[in-house]
C-alpha positions in Angstrom: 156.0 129.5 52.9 156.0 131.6 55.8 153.4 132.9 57.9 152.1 135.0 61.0 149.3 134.4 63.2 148.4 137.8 62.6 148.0 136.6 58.8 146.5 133.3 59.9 143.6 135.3 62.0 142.2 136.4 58.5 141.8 133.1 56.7 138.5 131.3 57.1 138.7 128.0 58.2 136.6 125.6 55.3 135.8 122.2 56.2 136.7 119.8 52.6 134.2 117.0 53.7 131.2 118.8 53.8 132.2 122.7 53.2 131.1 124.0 56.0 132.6 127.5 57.5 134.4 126.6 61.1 135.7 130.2 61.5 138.5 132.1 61.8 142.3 130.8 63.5 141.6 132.3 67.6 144.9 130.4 68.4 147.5 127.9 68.1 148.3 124.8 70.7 152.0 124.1 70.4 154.4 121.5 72.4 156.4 123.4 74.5 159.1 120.4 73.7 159.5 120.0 70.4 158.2 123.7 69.4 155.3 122.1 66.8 152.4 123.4 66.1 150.0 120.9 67.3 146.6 122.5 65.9 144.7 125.4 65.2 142.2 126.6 68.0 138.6 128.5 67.0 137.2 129.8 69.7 133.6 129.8 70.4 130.8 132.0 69.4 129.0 134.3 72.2 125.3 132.6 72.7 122.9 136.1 73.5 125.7 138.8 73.2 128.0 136.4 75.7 125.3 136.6 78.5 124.8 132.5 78.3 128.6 131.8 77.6 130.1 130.6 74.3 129.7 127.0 72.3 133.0 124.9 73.1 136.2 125.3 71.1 137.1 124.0 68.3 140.7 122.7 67.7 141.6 121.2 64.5 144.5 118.5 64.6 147.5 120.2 62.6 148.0 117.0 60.8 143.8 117.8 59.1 144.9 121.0 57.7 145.1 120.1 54.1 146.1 123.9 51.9 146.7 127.1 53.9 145.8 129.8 50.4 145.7 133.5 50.4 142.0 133.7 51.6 141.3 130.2 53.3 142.5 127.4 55.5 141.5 124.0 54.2 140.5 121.1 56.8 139.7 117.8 56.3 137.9 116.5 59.6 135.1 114.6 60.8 132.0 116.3 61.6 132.5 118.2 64.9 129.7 118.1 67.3 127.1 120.3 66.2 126.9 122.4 69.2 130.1 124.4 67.4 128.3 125.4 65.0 125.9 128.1 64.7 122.8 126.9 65.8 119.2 128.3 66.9 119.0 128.8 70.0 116.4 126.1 71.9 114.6 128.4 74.8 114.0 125.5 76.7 117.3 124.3 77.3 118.0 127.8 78.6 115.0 126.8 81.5 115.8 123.8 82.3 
């Protein structure tokens, strides 16, 4: 099978281990050497509109990718720290 990033931008990432929703493909990392794909990169999300930054990237290990389907991606990884997830934000961490 054969795929764009363009087509990969539009499948949800869905983690197998606990089903949580990681996003959507931002990018890929690939070795400039032997021209692999070394994993798929989710960027982010803006805290406050992007005024506080963004929550850390996410890259999932090409080797976790278990299915890539018409409407999904299918992961199998550990739990990521939570801070990639969406979260409430905590006021007073921002004052600290």
């Amino acid at each position: 099978m054969e795929t764009r990033m363009e087509q990969l931008r539009q499948k949800e990432i869905v983690n197998l281990k606990d089903g949580a929703k990681l996003g959507y493909a931002d990018d890929l990392a690939i070795c400039t050497e032997t021209a692999q794909v070394k994993a798929l990169i989710v960027c982010g999300r803006p805290r406050l509109f992007g005024l506080l930054g963004h929550s850390p990237d996410l890259s999932v290990p090409w080797e976790d990718i278990r299915t890539i389907g018409e409407d999904t991606i299918l992961v199998e990884i550990e739990q990521p720290p939570e801070q990639t997830f969406f979260r409430k934000f905590n006021w007073r961490e921002f004052w600290k």
